[in-house]
N, C-alpha and C positions, 0 to 999 in steps of 0.2 A: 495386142501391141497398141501404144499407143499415135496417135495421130499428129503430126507435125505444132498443129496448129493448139493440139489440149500440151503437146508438151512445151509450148510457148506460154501458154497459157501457166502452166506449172510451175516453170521455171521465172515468170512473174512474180508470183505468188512467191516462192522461194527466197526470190531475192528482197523480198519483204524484211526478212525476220534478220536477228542481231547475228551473227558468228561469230564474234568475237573469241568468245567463249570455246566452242566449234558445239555439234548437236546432233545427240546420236538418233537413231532409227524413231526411236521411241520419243522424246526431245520432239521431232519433229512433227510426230500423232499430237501430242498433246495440244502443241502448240496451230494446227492445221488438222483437225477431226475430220477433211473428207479428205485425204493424203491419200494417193492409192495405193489398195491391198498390194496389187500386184507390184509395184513398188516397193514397198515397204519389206516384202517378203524377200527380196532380191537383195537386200542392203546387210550388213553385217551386223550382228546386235550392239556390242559395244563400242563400234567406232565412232569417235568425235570429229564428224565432217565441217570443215571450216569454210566452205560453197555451195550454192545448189552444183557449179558444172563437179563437183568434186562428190556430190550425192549419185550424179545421173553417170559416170566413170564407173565408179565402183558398182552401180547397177547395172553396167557392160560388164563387167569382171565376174558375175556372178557366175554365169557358167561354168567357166576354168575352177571356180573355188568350189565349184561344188562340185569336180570331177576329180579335185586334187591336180589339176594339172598348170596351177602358178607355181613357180618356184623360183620367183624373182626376177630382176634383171639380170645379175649374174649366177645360175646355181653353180655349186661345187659338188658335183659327182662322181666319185672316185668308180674310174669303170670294170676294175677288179671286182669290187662288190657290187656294184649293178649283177655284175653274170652270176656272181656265187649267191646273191638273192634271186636268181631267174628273171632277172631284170633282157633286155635286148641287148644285142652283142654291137661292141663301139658302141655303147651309150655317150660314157667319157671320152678316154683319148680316142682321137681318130687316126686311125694307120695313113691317111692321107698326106698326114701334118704333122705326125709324130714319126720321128725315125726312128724305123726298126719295129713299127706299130704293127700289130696282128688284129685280126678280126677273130675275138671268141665268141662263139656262137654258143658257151655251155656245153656242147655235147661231148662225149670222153673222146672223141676223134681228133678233135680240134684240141684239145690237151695235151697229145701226147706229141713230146719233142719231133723237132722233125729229123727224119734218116737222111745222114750226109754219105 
């Protein structure tokens, strides 16, 4: 990880160069040959960053995107098929907030109508 102080230093450096343009991963090798690996590997290939703070964001995000687990600010997950993909039960609606909401857990238990 790096150190408060090299990432000041980076982010100097960074704020060097033109963005106008914006400047992908690679864009910024060229342009900066000791760029760090460990950066650089964190960054998406083909995005056009128009910042260094908008280089050093996205190389926070990198986790989530490489666990599959960004899905936006708003995702839309229809929670019918979360279950029927063996996704988690209430993914979507929540019986909290949704009248008349149930909790499918997938199992044929929780399927079958209930006896009035």
């Amino acid at each position: 990880m790096q150190q408060p102080e090299e990432l000041r230093t980076l982010s100097n450096h960074l704020a060097q160069f033109d963005w106008t343009r914006g400047l992908t991963r690679n864009d910024i090798r060229a342009v900066y040959p000791d760029f760090p690996q460990q950066l650089y590997l964190l960054l998406p290939d083909s995005k056009r960053f128009s910042s260094p703070q908008e280089v050093f964001f996205a190389a926070r995000l990198a986790p989530s995107r490489a666990e599959g687990d960004f899905l936006g600010a708003a995702p839309i997950i229809p929670a019918r098929r979360s279950v029927e993909d063996g996704g988690p039960p209430a993914w979507g609606d929540s019986p909290l907030v949704t009248p008349g909401g149930l909790i499918d857990s997938g199992s044929a238990e929780d399927r079958e109508e209930p006896k009035i």
